[in-house]
C-alpha positions in Angstrom: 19.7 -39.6 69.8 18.6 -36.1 70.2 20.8 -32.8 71.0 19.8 -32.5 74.3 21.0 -36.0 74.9 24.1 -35.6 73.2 25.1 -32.7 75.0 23.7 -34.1 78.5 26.5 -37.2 77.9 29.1 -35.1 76.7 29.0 -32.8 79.9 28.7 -35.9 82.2 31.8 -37.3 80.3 34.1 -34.5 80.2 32.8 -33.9 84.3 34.2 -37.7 84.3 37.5 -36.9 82.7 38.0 -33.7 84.9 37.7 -35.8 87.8 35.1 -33.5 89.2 32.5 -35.4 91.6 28.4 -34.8 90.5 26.6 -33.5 93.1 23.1 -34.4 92.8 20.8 -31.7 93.6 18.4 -31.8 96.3 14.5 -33.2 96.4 11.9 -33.1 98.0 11.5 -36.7 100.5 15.2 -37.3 99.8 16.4 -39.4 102.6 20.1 -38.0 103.8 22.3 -38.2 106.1 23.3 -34.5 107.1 26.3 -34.2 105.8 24.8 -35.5 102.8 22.0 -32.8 103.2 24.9 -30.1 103.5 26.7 -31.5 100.9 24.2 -31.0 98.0 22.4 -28.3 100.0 25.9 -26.0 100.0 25.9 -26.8 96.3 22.0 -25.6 95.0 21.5 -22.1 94.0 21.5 -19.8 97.0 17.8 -18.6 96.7 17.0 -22.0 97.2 15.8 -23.2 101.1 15.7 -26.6 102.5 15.5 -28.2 105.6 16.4 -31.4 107.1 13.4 -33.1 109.3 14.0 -36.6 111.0 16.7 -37.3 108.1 14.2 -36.5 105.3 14.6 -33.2 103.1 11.6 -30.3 102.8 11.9 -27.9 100.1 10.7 -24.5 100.8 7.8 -22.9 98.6 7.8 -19.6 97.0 7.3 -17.2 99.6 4.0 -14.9 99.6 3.6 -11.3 101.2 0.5 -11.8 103.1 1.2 -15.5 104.1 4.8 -15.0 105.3 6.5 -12.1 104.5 4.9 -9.6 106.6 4.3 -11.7 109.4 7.6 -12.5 109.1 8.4 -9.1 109.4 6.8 -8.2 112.2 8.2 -11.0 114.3 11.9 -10.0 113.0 10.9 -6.5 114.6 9.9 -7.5 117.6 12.8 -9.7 118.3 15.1 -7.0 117.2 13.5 -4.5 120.2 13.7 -7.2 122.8 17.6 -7.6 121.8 18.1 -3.7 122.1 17.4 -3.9 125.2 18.8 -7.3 126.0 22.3 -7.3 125.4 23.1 -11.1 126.4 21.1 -12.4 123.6 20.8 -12.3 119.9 18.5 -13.4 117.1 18.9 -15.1 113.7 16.5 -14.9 110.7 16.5 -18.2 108.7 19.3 -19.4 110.5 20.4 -23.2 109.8 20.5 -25.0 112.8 22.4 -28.4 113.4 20.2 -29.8 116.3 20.9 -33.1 115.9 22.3 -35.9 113.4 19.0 -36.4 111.9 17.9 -32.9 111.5 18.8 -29.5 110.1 16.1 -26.8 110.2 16.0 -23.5 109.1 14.1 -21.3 111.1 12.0 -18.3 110.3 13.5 -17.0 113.6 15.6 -17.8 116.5 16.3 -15.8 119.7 19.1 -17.1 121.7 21.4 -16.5 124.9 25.1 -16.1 124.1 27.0 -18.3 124.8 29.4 -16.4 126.9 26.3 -16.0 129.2 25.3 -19.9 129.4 23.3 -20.2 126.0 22.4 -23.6 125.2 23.6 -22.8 120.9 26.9 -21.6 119.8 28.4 -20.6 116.5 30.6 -23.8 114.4 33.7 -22.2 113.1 31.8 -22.9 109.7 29.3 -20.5 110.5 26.5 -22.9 111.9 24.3 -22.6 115.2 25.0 -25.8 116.4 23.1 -27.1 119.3 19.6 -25.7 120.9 18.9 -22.1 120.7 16.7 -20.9 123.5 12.9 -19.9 121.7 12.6 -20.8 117.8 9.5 -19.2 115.9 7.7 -20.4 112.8 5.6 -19.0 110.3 2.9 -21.9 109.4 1.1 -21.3 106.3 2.3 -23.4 103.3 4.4 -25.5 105.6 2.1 -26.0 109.1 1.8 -29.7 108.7 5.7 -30.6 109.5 5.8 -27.3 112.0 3.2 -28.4 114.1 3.6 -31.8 113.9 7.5 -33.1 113.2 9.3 -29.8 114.0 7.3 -29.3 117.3 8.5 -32.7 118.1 12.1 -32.6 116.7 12.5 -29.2 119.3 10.9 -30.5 122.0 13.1 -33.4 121.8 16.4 -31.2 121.7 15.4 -29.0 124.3 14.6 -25.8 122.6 12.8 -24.1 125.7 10.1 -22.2 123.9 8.6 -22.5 120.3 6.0 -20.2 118.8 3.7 -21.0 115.8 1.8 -18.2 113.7 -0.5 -20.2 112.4 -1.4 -17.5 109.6 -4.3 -19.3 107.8 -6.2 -20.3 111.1 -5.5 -16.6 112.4 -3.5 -18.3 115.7 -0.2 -17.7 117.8 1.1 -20.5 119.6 3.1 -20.4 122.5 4.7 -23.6 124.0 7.4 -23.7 126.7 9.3 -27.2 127.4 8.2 -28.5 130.7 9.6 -31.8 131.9 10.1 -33.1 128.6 7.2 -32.2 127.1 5.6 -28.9 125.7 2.6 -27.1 127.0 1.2 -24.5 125.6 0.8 -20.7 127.7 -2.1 -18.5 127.2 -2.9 -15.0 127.0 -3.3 -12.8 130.3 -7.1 -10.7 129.8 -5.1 -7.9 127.5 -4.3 -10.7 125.0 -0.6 -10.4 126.2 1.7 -13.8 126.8 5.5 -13.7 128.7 8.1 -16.0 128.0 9.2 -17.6 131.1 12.7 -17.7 129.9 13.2 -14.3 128.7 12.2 -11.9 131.6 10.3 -9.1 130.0 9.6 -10.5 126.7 6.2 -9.8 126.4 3.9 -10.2 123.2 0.7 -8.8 122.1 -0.8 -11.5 120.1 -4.4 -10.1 119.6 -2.1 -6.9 118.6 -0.4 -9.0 116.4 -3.1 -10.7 114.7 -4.5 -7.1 114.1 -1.1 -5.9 112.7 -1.6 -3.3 115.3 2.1 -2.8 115.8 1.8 0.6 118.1 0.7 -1.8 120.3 2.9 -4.8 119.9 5.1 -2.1 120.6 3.9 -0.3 123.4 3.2 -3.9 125.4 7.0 -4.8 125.1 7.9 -1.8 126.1 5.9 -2.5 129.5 7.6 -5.9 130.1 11.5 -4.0 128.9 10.7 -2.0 132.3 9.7 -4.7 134.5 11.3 -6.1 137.2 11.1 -9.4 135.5 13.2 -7.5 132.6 15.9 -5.9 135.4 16.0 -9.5 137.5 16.9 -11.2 133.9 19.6 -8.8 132.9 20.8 -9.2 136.8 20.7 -13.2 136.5 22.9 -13.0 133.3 25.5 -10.7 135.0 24.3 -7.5 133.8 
């Protein structure tokens, strides 16, 4: 019996005789329950991510600049000018979200109404966005065969009104809205520019985007902050 094995028992046995409960860690396919997910989720090191999908457990990949990160910027920044101006609604960046018993994503970002203003979400007293927040976006490199496929389905299911995919390897933006149960997908006006249809004014260059030509992402949101889709929102949510 080697040293490693000796010391693996001992540490199990005194564990045993401390009465401390093993938490196994997470893998990758695990099939869980969600409080089973939380429970060995809350317990990995906290640079690690993982989401629950239709009760079975994805492990995030490193994350590369290019691939993620920057795109993941720039729809952080974007959100965050829309919110500036929009003070009934907030956003979350990689925000674990308890949609249902048999899934727990994380999110690249969320935008959602308040609840105080009628938002579908709301905050758990743990901390948690329970329920469905109003327009989820992904960032689909690595993991774009679950985002398109079993996320898109587990948020149209729950309701989430609009989901966007960057789709950074195939250069595309997606925009769906929920529609009578199902998703359909919105396309860009002749200037490359597409409007949410939940959140009056929100309006998104996604040629601009693609071109990380953020002067115009900019300038295009400013033009939808001043219309009188924009003033009718902030009117509809009491403001």
């Amino acid at each position: 019996m080697n040293t490693h094995t000796i010391s693996k028992r001992k540490t199990l046995q005194e564990s045993r005789n401390n009465g401390q409960k093993i938490i196994p860690p997470l893998e990758n396919g695990d099939r869980l329950t969600r409080a089973e997910f939380e429970r060995r989720y809350q317990a990995m090191p906290k640079k690690v991510k993982a989401e629950l999908i239709e009760g079975v457990v994805y492990m995030a990949s490193p994350v590369r600049i290019t691939h993620h990160a920057k795109p993941h910027s720039r729809i952080m920044g974007w959100l965050f000018n829309y919110c500036v101006a929009t003070e009934m609604v907030d956003f979350a960046d990689n925000a674990t979200v308890r949609l249902d018993f048999d899934n727990e994503p994380q999110p690249d970002a969320v935008l959602y109404i308040k609840e105080e203003f009628g938002g579908n979400s709301y905050i758990s007293a743990d901390d948690y966005m329970e329920g469905s927040p109003e327009l989820i976006v992904e960032i689909a490199s690595s993991t774009a065969s679950y985002d398109t496929t079993e996320k898109k389905t587990i948020y149209r299911r729950n309701g989430v009104q609009e989901y966007i995919i960057w789709r950074v390897d195939d250069g595309k933006i997606d925009w769906f809205v929920w529609e009578n149960g199902d998703y359909i997908e919105l396309r860009m006006d002749k200037d490359g520019v597409i409007e949410s249809r939940l959140f009056g004014g929100l309006h998104l260059n996604i040629k601009a985007m693609l071109k990380d030509d953020l002067a115009k992402v900019m300038s295009d949101l400013q033009k939808g902050l001043k219309s009188k889709k924009h003033k009718d929102f902030l009117k509809k949510m009491g403001k």
